[in-house]
ROKE-191434 format. One record per residue (C-alpha): x, z, y; residue number from 1. Coordinates in Angstrom, 2 decimals. Example, Ala and Ser with C-alpha at 12.3 -4.5 7.8 and 13.67 -1.06 7.14 Angstrom:
       u       w       v num
   12.30    7.80   -4.50   1
   13.67    7.14   -1.06   2
This chain:
       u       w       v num
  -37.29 -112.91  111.26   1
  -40.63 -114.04  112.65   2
  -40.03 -117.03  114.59   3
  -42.45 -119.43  117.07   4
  -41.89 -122.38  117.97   5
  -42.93 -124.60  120.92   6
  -42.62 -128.14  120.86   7
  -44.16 -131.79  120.23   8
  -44.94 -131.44  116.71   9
  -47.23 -133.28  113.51  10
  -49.56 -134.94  113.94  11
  -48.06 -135.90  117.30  12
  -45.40 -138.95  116.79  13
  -41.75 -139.94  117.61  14
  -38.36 -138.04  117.79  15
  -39.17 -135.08  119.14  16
  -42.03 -134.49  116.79  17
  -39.80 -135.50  113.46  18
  -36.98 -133.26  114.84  19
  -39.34 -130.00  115.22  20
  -40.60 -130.90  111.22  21
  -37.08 -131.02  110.15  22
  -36.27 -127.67  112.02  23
  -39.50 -125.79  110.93  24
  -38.07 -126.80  106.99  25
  -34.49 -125.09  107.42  26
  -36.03 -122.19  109.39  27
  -38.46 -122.16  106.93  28
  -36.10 -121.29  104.06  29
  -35.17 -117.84  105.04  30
  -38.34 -116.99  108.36  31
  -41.74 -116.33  108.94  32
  -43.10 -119.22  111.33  33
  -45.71 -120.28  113.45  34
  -45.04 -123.94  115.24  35
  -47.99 -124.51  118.42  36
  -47.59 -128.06  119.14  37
  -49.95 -130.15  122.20  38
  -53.53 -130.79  121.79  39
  -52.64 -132.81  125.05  40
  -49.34 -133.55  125.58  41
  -49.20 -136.10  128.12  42
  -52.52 -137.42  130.47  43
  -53.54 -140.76  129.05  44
  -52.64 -142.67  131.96  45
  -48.91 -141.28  132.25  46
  -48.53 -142.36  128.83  47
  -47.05 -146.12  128.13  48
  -47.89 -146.45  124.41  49
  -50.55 -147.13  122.25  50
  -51.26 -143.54  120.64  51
  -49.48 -140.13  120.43  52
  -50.23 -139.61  116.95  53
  -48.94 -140.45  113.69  54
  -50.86 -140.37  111.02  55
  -51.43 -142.06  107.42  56
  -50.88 -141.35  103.88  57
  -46.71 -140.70  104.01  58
  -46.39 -138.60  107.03  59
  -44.70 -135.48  105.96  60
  -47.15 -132.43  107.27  61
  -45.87 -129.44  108.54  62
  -48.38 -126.58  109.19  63
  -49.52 -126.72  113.21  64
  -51.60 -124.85  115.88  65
  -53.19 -127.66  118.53  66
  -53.35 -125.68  120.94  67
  -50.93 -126.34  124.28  68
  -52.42 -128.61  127.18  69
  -49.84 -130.09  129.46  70
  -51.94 -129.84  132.57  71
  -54.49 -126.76  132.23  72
  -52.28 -123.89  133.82  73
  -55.52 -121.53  132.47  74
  -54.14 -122.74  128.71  75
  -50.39 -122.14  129.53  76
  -51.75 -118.17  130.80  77
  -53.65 -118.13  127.00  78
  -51.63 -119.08  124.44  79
  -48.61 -117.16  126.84  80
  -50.89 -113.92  126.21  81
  -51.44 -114.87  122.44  82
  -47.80 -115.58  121.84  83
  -46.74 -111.73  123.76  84
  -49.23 -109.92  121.73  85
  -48.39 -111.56  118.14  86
  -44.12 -109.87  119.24  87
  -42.14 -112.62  117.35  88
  -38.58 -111.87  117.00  89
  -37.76 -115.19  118.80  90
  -39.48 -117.72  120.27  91
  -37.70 -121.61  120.19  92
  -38.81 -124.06  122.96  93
  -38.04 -127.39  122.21  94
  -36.97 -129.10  126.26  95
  -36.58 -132.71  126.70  96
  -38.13 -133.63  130.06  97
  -39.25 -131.74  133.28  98
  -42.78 -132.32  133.04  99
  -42.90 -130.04  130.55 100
  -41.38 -127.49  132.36 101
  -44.16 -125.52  133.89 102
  -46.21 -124.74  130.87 103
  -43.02 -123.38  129.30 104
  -42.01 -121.50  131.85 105
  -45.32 -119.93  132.53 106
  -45.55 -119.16  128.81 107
  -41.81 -117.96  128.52 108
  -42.73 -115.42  131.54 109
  -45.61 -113.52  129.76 110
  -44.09 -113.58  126.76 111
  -40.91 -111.94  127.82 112
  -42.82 -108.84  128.76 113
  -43.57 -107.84  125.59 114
  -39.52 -106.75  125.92 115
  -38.54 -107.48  122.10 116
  -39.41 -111.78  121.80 117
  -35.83 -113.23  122.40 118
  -36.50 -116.61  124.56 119
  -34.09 -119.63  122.83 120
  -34.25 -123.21  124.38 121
  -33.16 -126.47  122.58 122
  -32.25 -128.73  125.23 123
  -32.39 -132.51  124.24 124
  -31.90 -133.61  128.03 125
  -31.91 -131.36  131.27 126
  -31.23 -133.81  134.15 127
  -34.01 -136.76  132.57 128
  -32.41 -140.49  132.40 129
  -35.42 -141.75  135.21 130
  -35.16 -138.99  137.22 131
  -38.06 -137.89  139.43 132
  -39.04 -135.76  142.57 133
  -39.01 -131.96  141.60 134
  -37.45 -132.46  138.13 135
  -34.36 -129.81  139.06 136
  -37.20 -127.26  140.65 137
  -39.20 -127.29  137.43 138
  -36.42 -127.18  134.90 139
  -34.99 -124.05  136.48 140
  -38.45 -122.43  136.83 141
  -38.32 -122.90  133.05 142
  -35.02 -121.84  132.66 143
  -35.16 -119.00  134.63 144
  -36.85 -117.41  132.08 145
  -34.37 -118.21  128.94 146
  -32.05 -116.09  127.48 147
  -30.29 -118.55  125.32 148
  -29.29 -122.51  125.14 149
  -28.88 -124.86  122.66 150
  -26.95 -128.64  123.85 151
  -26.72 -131.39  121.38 152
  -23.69 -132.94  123.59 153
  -21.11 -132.03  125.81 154
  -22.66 -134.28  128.90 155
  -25.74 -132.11  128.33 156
  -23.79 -128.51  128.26 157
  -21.95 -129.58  131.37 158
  -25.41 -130.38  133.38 159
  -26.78 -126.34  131.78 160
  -23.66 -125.16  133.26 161
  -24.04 -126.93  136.66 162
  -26.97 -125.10  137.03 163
  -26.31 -121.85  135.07 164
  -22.41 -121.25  134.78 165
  -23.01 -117.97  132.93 166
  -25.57 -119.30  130.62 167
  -25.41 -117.93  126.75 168
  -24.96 -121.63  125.00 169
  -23.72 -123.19  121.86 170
  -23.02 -126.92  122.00 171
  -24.51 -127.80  118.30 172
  -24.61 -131.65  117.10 173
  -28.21 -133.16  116.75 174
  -28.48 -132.94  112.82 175
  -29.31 -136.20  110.72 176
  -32.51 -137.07  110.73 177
  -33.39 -137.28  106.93 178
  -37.31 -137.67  107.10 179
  -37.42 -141.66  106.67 180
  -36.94 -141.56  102.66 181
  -34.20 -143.74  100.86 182
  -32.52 -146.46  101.76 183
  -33.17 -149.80  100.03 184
  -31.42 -152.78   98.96 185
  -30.75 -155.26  102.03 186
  -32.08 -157.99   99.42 187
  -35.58 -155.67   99.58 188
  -35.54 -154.85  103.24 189
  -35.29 -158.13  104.63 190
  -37.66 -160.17  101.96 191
  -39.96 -157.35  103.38 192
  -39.54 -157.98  107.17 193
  -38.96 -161.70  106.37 194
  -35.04 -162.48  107.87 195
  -32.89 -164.89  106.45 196
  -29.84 -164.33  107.92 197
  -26.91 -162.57  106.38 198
  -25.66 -161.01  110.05 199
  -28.46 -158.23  110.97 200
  -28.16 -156.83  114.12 201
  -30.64 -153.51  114.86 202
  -31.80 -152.45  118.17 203
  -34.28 -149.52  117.44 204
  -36.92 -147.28  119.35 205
  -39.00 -147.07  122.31 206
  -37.84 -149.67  125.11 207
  -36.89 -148.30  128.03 208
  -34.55 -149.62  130.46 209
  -32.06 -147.20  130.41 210
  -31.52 -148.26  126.89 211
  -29.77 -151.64  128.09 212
  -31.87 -154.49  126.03 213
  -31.14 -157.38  128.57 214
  -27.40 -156.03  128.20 215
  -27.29 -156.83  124.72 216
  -29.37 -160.01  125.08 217
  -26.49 -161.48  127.28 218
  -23.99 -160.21  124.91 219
  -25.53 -162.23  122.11 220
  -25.69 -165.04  123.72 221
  -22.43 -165.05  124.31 222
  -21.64 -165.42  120.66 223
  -24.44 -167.14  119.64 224
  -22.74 -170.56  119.14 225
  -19.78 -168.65  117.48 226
  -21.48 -167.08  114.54 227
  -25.54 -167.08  112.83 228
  -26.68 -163.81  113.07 229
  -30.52 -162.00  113.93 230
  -31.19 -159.35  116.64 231
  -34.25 -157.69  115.37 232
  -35.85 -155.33  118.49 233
  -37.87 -152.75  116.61 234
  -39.72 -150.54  118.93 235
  -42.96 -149.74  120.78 236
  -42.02 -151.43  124.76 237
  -42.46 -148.49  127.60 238
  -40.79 -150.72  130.10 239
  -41.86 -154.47  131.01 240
  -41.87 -156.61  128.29 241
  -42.08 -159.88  129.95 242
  -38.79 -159.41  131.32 243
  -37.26 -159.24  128.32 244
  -39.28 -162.23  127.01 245
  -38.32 -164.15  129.78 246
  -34.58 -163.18  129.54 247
  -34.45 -164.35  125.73 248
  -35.97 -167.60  127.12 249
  -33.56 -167.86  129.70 250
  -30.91 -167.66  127.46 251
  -31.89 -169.70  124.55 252
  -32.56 -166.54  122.01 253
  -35.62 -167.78  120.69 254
  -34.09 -168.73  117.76 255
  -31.43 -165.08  117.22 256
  -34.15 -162.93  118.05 257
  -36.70 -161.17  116.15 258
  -39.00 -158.73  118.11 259
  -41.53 -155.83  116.21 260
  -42.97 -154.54  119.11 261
  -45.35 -151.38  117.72 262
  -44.53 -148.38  117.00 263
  -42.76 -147.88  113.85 264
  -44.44 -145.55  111.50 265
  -42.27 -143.37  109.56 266
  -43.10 -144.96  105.81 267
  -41.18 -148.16  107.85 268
  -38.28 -146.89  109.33 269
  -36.02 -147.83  106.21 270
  -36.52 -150.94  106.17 271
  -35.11 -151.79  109.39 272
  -31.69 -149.86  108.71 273
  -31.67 -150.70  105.29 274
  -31.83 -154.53  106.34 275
  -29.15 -154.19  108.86 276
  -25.93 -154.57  109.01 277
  -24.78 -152.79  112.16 278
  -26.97 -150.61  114.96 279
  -26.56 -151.85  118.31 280
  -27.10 -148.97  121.63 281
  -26.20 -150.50  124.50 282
  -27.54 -147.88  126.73 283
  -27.02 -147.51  130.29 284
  -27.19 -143.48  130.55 285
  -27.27 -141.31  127.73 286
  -27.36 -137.52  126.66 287
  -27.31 -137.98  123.12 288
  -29.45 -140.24  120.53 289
  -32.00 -139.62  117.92 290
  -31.24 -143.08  116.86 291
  -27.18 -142.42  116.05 292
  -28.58 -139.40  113.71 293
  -31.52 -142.64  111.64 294
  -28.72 -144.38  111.46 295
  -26.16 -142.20  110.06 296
  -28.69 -140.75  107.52 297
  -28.75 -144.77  106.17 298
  -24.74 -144.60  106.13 299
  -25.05 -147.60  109.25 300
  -22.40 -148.47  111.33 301
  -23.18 -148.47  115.24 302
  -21.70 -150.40  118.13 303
  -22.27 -148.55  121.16 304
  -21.72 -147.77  124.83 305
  -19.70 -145.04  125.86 306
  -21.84 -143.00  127.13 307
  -22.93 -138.97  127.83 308
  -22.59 -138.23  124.26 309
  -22.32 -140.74  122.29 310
  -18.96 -141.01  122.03 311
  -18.74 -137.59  120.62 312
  -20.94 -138.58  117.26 313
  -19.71 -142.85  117.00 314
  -15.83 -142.11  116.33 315
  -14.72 -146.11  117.56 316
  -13.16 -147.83  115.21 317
  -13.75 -145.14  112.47 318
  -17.62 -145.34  112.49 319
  -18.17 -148.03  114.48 320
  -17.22 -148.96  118.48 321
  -17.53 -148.03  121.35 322
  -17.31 -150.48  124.72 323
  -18.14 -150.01  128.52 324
  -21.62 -149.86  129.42 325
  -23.26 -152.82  131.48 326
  -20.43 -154.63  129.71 327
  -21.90 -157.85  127.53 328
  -18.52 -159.35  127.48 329
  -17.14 -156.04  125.77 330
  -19.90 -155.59  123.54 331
  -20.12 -159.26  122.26 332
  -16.58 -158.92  121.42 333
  -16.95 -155.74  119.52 334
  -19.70 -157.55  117.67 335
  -17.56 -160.31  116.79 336
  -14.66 -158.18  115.73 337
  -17.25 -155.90  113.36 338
  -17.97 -159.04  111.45 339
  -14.94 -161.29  111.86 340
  -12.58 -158.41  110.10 341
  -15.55 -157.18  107.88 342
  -15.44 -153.43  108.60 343
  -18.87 -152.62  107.16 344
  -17.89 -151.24  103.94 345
  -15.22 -149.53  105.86 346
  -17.17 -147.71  107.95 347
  -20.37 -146.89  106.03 348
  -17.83 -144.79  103.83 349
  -16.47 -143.32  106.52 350
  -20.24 -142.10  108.22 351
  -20.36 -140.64  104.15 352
  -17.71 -138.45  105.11 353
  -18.80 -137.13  107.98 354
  -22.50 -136.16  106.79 355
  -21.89 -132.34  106.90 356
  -21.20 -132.25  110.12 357
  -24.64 -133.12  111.13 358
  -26.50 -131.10  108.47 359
  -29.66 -128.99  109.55 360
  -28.22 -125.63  108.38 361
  -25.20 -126.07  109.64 362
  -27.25 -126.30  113.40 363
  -30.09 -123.32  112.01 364
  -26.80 -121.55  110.97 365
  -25.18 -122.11  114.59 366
  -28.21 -121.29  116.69 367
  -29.43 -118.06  114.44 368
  -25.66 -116.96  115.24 369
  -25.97 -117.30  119.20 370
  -29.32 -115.59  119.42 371
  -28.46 -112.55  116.64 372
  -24.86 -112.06  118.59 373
  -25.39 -108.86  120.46 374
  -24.37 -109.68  123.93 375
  -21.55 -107.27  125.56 376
């Protein structure tokens, strides 16, 4: 099958981008593909970090057109005209907020006239965590022209069918992401990010406030005169920093606290799972997490909030917890309870298990089986 695909993509950064590589490999196996990622993906000022790119000697490279602009509707019309002529037998959209709704739906319209490109979207979110003016007008301009669905959780295949009851959909798990290399020893992770403690505690990725940081700040300092332990916050800060700052200072977390505040480049991310003992999400609101599928490639436990769909991926008490969100006095004592009855070994063998269920072609197999189904 000849297959495009549309999406963040190398040499731009983060989870998107890493999920598109891992996709393009599995396709890659058995299809002819083309991946067109963003020469501009978002304006520079609408943008809270540092760079979009990722780059350096152990980035894995997947072939790439640069060619999509977020914001030049004369670009959307081109590469929409490009994509029609070249017929693929499907063309995958990667969705994840509505800003990037129009471009895809203008492109998605003049490519559907061609009458043989099958249209497939993989929705990561549909209704966005900070919602904005006009996000439900652009997704379903988008969607409108979509023929088939792909959900990574049930919260998101419930908002697809608020909006499109009679959509053609598969609910298929976000895979593993496997890109990060090995593990390492905890003895060689931590000598490398220089902790000393034997109780490692991971909060990991971009910082936004949905993800619940000052949550989990005044859980640990509810048990921070009941056991020694380090919170290290590894992630690139897209909400304001100084209020977290302020909040560890507040609470006397100077000392439990260890913050790498850039973005994390890919040769890096083992370290911080391979140095930790548990990963913490105390998020607010949630569709599902890129960050459950890091951690469950390095066999870590999570302790989590029970939220969108987490809870289908973190089985509690199994793989880890799962507590109330906006809940510090639940979540410090599921933190306690993790180390008090020493259920790391317990559980990492138990994530072991379940690694099949979150393997790439099991999803390629799933979403190749939705869009070849012939449709009564």
């Amino acid at each position: 099958m000849k297959i495009t695909i549309l999406s963040a993509a190398y040499p731009l950064r983060g989870g998107i981008a890493h999920f598109a590589g891992l996709l393009f490999k599995e396709l890659a196996k058995k299809h002819s593909l083309e991946v067109i990622t963003f020469k501009r993906q978002y304006p520079s000022f609408l943008f809270p970090g540092k760079t979009q790119l990722e780059l350096g000697d152990d980035v894995e490279i997947i072939p790439t057109k640069i060619e999509m602009d977020s914001i030049n509707p004369f670009n959307w019309v081109k590469i929409g005209r490009k994509i029609k002529r070249e017929t693929p037998d499907l063309l995958i959209i990667k969705h994840w907020m509505p800003f990037f709704a129009p471009i895809y739906g203008t492109i998605a319209r003049i490519v559907s006239k061609n009458g043989k490109t099958k249209i497939a979207v993989i929705c990561h979110n549909i209704i966005p965590h900070e919602k904005k003016p006009g996000d439900r007008v652009f997704t379903k301009y988008f969607f409108n022209s979509v023929e088939y669905f792909i959900t990574m959780s049930k919260s998101v295949q419930n908002d697809l069918l608020s909006l499109y009851p009679k959509a053609k959909q598969r609910l298929l798990f976000h895979p593993v992401y496997s890109n990060f290399g090995n593990s390492v020893s905890k003895d060689v992770a931590r000598k490398k990010l220089e902790l000393k403690s034997d109780k490692i505690l991971l909060f990991f990725g971009f910082i936004r406030e949905y993800k619940g940081l000052d949550v989990l700040l005044e859980a640990i300092a509810l048990i921070k005169d009941k056991m020694d332990f380090t919170l290290v916050i590894a992630g690139e800060f897209y909400s304001n920093k100084e209020k977290y700052i302020s909040l560890i200072q507040h609470l006397e977390l100077e000392n439990y606290v260890k913050i790498f505040s850039d973005f994390i480049p890919t040769k890096e991310v083992k370290y911080y799972f391979s140095a930790s003992n548990v990963v913490v999400l105390p998020y607010k609101s949630a569709t599902q997490s890129g960050i459950v599928q890091i951690a469950n490639n390095f066999d870590i436990p999570m302790i989590s909030t029970n939220v969108g769909g987490l809870g289908e991926v973190i089985e509690s008490g199994k793989t880890g917890y799962l507590v109330e969100k906006e809940n510090p006095e639940q979540l410090a004592e599921a933190i306690i309870k993790y180390f008090s009855e020493n259920k790391e070994a317990e559980f990492v063998e138990n994530i072991k298990n379940e690694a099949a269920k979150y393997s790439w072609s099991e999803f390629v197999t799933g979403m190749m089986e939705l869009v070849e189904t012939k449709q009564k």
